[in-house]
N, C-alpha and C positions, 0 to 999 in steps of 0.2 A: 266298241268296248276294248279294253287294254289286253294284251299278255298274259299270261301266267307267266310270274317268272318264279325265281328258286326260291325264295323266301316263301312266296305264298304255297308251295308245294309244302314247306314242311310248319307251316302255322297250324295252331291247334285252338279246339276251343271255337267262340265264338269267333274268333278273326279267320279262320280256316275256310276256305271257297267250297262251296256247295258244291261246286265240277268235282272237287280235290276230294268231296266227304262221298259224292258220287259211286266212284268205286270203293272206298270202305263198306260203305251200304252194298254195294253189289256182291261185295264178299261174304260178306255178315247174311243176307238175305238174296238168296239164289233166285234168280226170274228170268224170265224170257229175254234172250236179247233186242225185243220187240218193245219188251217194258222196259227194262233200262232205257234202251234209245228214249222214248217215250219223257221219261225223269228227266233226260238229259236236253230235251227241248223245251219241258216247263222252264229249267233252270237259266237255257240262253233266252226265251220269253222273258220272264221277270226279271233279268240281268237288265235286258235294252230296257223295263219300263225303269229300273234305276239307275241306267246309265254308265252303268260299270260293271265289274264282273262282282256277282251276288257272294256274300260270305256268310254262315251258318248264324251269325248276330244280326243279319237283315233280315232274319225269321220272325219278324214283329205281329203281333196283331195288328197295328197303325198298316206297315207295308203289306201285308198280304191283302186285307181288305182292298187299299185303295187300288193295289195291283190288279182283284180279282173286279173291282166296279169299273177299271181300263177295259180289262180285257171284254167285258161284257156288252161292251160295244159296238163290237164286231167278231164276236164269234157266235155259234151258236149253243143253247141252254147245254146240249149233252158236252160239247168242248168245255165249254167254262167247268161242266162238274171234273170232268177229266183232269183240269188245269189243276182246280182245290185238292182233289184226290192227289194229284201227284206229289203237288206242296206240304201236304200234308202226313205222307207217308215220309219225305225226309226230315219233315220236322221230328216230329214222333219218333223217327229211327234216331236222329240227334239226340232227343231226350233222354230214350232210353240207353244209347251208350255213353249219357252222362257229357255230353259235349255242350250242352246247349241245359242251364236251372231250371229252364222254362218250358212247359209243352203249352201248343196251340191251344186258344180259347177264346169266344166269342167270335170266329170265322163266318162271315157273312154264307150264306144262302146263294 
């Protein structure tokens, strides 16, 4: 996966990197730094399954599913919930500070 460079630090919105919204979120919503870390390894996960480093508008229902039926392939049932959970807490945190029009829906199982 590529760099972060200066541009993507200060994009906003849905072009803004999930790493980048990362700690907004960590601010916004105080957590162990066992859970962060935790968000912060879903995020380079589902980066490598698209190849690039993930931005707050890869939050699709299309990509989360097909990421979570990847990953289910070799991990096991309680990982995979973990993986959904984690994805789903930034999406939702997106939503609701208005970053992202859309919150998650129809998120595979």
């Amino acid at each position: 996966m590529s760099e972060i460079n200066t541009q993507d630090t200060i994009a906003t919105g849905a072009e803004m990197l999930l790493a980048v919204y990362l700690e907004q979120y960590r601010l916004e919503r105080p957590g162990s730094k066992k859970y962060i870390d935790q968000l912060g390894y879903a995020i380079v996960k589902f980066g490598k399954f698209l190849g690039r480093l993930p931005r707050l508008g890869d939050l699709t229902t299309q990509n989360a599913n097909a990421w979570l039926e990847e990953v289910s392939k070799s991990v096991k049932p309680d990982t995979l919930k973990g993986y959904k959970r984690q994805l789903l807490c930034l999406w939702r945190g997106a939503f609701e500070a208005e970053l992202l029009d859309y919150e998650p829906k129809r998120i595979r199982k």
